[in-house]
C-alpha beads as a LAMMPS data file, in Angstrom:
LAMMPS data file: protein, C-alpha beads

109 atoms
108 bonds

1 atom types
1 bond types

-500.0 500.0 xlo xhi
-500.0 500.0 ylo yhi
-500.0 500.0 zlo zhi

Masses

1 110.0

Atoms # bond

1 1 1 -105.561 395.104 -119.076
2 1 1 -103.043 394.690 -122.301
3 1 1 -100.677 392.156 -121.558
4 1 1 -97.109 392.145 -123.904
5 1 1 -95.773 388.935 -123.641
6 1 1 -91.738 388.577 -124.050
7 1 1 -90.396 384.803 -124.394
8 1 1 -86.924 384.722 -122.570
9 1 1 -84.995 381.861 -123.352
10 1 1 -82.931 380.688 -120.315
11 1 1 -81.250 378.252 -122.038
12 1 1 -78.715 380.808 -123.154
13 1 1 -78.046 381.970 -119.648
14 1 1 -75.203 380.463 -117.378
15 1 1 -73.595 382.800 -115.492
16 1 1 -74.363 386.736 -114.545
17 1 1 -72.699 388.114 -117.839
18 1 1 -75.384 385.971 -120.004
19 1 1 -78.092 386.663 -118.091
20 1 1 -78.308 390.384 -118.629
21 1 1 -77.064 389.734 -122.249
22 1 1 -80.066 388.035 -122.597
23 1 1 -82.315 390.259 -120.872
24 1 1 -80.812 393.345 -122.768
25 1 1 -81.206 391.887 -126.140
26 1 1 -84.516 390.646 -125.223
27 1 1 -86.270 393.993 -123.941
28 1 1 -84.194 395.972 -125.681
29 1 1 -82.780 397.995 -122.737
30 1 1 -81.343 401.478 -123.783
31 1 1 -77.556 401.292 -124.323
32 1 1 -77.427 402.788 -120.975
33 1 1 -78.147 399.770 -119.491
34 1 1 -75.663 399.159 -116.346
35 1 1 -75.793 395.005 -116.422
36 1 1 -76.345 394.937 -113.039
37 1 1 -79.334 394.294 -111.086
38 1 1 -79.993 397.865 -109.799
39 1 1 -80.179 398.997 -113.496
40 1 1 -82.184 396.012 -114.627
41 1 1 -85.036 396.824 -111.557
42 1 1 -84.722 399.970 -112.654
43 1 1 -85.411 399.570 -116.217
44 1 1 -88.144 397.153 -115.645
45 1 1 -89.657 399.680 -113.048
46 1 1 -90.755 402.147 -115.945
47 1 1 -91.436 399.807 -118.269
48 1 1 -94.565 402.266 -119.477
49 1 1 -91.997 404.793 -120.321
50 1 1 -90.924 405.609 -123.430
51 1 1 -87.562 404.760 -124.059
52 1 1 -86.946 401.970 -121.031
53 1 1 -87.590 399.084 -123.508
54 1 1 -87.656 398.714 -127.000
55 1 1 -91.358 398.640 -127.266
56 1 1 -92.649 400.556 -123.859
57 1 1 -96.050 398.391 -122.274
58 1 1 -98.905 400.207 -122.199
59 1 1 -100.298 402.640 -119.724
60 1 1 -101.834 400.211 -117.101
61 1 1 -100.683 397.051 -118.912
62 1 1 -98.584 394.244 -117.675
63 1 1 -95.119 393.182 -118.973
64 1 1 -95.363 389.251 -118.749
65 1 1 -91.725 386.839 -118.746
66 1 1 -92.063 384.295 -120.314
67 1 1 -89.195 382.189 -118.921
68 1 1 -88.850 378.853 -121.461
69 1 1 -87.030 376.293 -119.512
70 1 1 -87.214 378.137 -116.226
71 1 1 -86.304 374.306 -114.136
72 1 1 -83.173 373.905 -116.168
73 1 1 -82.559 377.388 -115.101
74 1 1 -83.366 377.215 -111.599
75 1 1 -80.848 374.183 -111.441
76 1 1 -78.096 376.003 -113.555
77 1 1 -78.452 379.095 -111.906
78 1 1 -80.000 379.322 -108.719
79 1 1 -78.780 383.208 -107.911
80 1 1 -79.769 384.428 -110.955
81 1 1 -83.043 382.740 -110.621
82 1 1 -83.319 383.775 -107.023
83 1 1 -82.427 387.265 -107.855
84 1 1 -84.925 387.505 -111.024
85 1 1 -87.579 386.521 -108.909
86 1 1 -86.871 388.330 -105.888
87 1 1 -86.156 391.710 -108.344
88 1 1 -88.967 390.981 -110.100
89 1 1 -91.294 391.610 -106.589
90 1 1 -89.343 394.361 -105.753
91 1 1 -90.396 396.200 -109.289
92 1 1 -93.852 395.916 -108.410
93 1 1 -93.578 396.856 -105.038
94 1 1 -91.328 399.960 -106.017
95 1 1 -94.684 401.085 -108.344
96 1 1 -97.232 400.345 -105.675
97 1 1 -95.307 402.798 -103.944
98 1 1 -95.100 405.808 -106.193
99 1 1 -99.124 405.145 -106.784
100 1 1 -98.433 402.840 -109.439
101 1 1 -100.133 399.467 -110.875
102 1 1 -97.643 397.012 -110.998
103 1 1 -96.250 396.364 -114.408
104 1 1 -94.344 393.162 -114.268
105 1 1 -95.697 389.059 -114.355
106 1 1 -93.366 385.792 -114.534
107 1 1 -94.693 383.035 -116.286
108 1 1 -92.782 379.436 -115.872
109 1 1 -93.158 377.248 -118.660

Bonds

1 1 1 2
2 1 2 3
3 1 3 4
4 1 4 5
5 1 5 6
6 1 6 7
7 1 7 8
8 1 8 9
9 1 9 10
10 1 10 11
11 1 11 12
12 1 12 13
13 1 13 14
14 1 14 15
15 1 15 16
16 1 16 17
17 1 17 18
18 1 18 19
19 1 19 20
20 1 20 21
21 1 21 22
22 1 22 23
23 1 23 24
24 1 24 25
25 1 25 26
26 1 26 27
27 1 27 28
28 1 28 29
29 1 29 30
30 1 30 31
31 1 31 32
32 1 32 33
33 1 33 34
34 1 34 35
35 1 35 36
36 1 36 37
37 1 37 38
38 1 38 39
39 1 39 40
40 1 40 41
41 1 41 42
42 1 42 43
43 1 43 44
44 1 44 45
45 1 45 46
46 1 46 47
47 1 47 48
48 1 48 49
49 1 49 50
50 1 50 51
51 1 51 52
52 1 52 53
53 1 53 54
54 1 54 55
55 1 55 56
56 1 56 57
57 1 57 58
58 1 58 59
59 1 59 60
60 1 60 61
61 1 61 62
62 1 62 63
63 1 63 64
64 1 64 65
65 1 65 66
66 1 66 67
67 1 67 68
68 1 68 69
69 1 69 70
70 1 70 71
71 1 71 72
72 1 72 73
73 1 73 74
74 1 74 75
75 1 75 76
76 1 76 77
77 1 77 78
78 1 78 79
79 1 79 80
80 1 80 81
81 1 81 82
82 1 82 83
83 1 83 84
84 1 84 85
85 1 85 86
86 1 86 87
87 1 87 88
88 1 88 89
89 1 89 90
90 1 90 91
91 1 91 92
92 1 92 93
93 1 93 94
94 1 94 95
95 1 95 96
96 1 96 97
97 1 97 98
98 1 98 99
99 1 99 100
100 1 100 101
101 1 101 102
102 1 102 103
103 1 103 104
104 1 104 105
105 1 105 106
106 1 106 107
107 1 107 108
108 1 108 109
């Protein structure tokens, strides 16, 4: 399995407006990108697709977060935290459903 590793820097994130900035400019999300957690489940949930992210994963890879500081951010901003980890579940569940692999890992460093 190819893993593509994306270092997200919570540091920059202290409310719900930073949080997707940083996740958009991060992943690259299409201009389309809603800034809301629907679109950012969405987004993540064809992450194999052309055109979701700036550089799709590949077929039957895994998307890895690399969340730098993720304590900080837990402490700073426990509904964001809560929701990125409860969204990020909910991605891979989504995929198991439609015959999928799931596509998306968080790593806490």
């Amino acid at each position: 399995m190819r893993t593509t590793v994306v270092v997200v820097p919570t540091d920059a994130i202290v409310d719900w407006d930073t949080f997707h900035s940083v996740f958009e400019h991060r992943l690259e999300f299409p201009s389309y990108y809603g800034r809301n957690m629907d679109a950012w489940i969405d987004c993540l949930t064809y992450a194999d697709d052309a055109g979701m992210l700036g550089q799709a994963v590949a077929k039957g890879g895994l998307l890895t977060l690399r969340l730098e500081g993720h304590a900080a951010f837990k402490e700073r901003c426990p509904a964001q935290y809560e929701a990125l980890v409860e969204c990020t579940g909910f991605v891979n569940s989504r995929r198991i459903e439609i015959g999928e692999e799931p596509v998306l890992a968080l790593l806490l460093t």
